[in-house]
Residue, then its C-alpha position, 0 to 999 in steps of 0.5 A: x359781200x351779200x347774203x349767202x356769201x361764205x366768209x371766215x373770221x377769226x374765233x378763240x384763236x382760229x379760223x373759222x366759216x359762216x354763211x351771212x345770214x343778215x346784212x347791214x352797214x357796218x356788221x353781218x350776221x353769221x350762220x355758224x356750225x359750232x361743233x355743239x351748236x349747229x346754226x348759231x347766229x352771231x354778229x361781227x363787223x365787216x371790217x373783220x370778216x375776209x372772203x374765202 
């Protein structure tokens, strides 16, 4: 995994992708498009993220 990378993770009981935005040891932060929120940041562990 690095920046830029798409991946999906689980989200209020569905699938959802993000773009990592930042990248450290154990989490990864992710650019997401919610349906009213464009680009939201947020943070989730790389143990629960899996790649496309």
């Amino acid at each position: 995994m690095k920046v830029g990378d798409k991946v999906r993770f689980n989200f209020a009981k569905k699938e959802m992708e993000g773009v990592i935005w930042k990248l450290f040891e154990k989490t990864a932060y992710l650019k997401v498009d919610f349906p009213k929120h464009k680009g939201k940041i947020i943070k989730r562990k790389i143990s629960e993220l899996k790649a496309p």
